[in-house]
N, C-alpha and C positions, 0 to 999 in steps of 0.2 A: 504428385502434389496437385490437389486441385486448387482451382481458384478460389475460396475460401479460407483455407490454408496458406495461398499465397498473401493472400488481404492482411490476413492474422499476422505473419512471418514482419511484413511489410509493417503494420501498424507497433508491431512490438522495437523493431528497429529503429523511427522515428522517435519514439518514446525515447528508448534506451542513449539515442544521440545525443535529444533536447537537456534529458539529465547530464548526458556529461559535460552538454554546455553550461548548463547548471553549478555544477560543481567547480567546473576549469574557473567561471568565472568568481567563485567563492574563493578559491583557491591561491588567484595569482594575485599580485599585487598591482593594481589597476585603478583603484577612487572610486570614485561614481562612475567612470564609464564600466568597470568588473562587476557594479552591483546592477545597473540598470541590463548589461546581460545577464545575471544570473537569473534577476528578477520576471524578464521577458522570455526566458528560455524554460523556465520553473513554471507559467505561466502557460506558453504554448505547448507544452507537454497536456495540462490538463484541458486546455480546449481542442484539442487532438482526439484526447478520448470520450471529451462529449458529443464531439462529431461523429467518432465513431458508435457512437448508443446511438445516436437521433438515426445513423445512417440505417442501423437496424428494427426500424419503424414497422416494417412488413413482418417480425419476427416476433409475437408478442409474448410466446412463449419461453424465449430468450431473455427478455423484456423485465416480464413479468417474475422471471428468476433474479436476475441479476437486482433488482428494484425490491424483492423482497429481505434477500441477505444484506443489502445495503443500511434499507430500512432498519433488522434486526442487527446489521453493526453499530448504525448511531443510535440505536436506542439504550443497547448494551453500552456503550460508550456515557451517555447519560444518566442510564439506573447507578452504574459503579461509579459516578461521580466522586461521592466522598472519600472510594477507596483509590488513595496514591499510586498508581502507576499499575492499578489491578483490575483490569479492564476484560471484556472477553472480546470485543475489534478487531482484533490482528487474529485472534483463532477466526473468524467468521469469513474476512479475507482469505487469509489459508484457507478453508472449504471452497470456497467460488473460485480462485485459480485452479485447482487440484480436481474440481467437478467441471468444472464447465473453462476453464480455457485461461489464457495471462489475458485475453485482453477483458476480459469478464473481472478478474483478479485485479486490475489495475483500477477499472471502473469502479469497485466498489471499494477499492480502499479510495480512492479520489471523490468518489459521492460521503465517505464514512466523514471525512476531513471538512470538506464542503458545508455538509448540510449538518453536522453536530456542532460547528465552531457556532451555527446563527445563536445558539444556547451557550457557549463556552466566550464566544467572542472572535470576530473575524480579525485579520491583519496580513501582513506580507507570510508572516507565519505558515496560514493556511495553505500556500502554495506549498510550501517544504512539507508540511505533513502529508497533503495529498499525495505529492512524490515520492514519498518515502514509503506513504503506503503501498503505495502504487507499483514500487519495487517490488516489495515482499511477495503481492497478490502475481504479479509478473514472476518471480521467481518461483510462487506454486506452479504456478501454471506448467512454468516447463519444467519443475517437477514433479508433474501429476501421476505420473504410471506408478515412478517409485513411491511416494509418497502412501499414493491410495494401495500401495501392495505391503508395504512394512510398515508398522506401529513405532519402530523405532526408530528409521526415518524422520516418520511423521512427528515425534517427540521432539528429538534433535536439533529438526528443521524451524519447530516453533519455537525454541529457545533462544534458539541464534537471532531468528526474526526479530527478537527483543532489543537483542545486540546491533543491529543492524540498523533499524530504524531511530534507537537513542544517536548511535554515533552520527547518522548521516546528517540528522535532527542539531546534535552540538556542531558541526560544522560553520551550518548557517547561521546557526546563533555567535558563532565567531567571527564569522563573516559582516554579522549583520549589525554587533557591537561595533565593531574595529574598521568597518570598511574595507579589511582587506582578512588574510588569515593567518591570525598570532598565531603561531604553537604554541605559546607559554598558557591561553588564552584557553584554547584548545584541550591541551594536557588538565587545567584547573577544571574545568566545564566538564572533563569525562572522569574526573577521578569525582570531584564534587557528586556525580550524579549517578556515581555506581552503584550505591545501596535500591535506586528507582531503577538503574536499571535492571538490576538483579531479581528486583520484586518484578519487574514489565514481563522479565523472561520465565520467571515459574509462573505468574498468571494467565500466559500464553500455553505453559505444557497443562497448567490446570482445566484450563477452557478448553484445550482441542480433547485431553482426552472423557473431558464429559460430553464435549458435544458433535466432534467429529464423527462416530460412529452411526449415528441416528440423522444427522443434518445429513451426510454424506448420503446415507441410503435413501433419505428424499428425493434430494436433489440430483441424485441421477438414476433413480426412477423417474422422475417425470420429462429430463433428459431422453433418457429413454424411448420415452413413452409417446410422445412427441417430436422426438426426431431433431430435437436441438443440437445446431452442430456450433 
């Protein structure tokens, strides 16, 4: 394992801790001191990962990928505005983890969240979206071999993604009503929002399988091509 790899391994672990601080403090029954951890640990999760883009300053080609698919995630995130919960985002995400790395995957679901809310509207919110994207781009990541070698996988993988990001998404919104986490609260919030989420998760299988095949052979030819590690 080289040192790049180790950075990666390293930076993904950080992440993945800050989330569970995240979550632990959604989770337990604590007042304002469980929110103001959740809220600072949901937080330094994404200044973690902007650290690690700005650290990659000398890599423009890196750079320059990861800032494109970001780009076309918040744009796609704003052209499908008026369609409820049918977005192509989270397929775009999935590419950049699965091409180019989790911490690539993480950056641009956390850029997607970021820089499309200044158009949807910013709040504490923002942090939980970013993280939750930021999961999913992180769970491409390290499943990028399988992913980019079976179509079925890669189906699968995006549907779940839907599931994954609604539920993590109602959490905090339980958390973040209640100050603490009702299940009663909880259970209303995921059953309430299973029709969006059901629509989130065929518009994920809809979106990768139009545009995984042609984004993917881009983006890692110029990987490639360029030597982007």
């Amino acid at each position: 394992m080289n040192k790049e790899h180790i950075k990666r391994a390293l930076f993904i672990l950080s992440v993945l801790a800050l989330g569970a601080a995240a979550l632990l403090g959604a989770v337990q029954d604590g007042g304002g001191k469980n929110i103001s951890l959740s809220i600072t640990a949901a937080a330094a999760a994404g200044v973690l990962a902007m650290a690690a883009f700005s650290g990659r300053i000398r890599e423009p080609h890196y750079i320059t990928l990861v800032s494109v698919l970001s780009a076309l995630s918040v744009t796609g995130r704003i052209v499908f505005a008026p369609f409820a919960g049918f977005k192509p985002c989270t397929a775009v995400i999935i590419i950049a983890g699965m091409c180019l790395g989790s911490d690539a995957g993480f950056i641009t679901g956390a850029l997607t969240a970021l820089v499309s809310n200044f158009y949807f509207g910013q709040g504490v919110w923002t942090l939980y979206q970013s993280f939750s994207w930021g999961i999913v781009g992180i769970a491409a990541g390290a499943s990028g071999k399988l992913l980019r070698k079976s179509r079925a996988a890669l189906i699968i993988f995006a549907a779940l993604s839907g599931g994954v990001y609604s539920v993590i998404m109602d959490v905090f919104s339980t958390f973040w009503a209640d100050g603490y986490f009702n299940m009663l609260r909880f259970a209303a919030l995921t059953a309430s929002s299973l029709p969006l989420t059901m629509t989130y998760a065929v518009s994920n299988v809809v979106f990768i399988a139009v545009l995984s095949d042609r984004l993917c052979f881009t983006v890692l030819r110029i990987r490639n091509k360029y030597c982007v590690s």
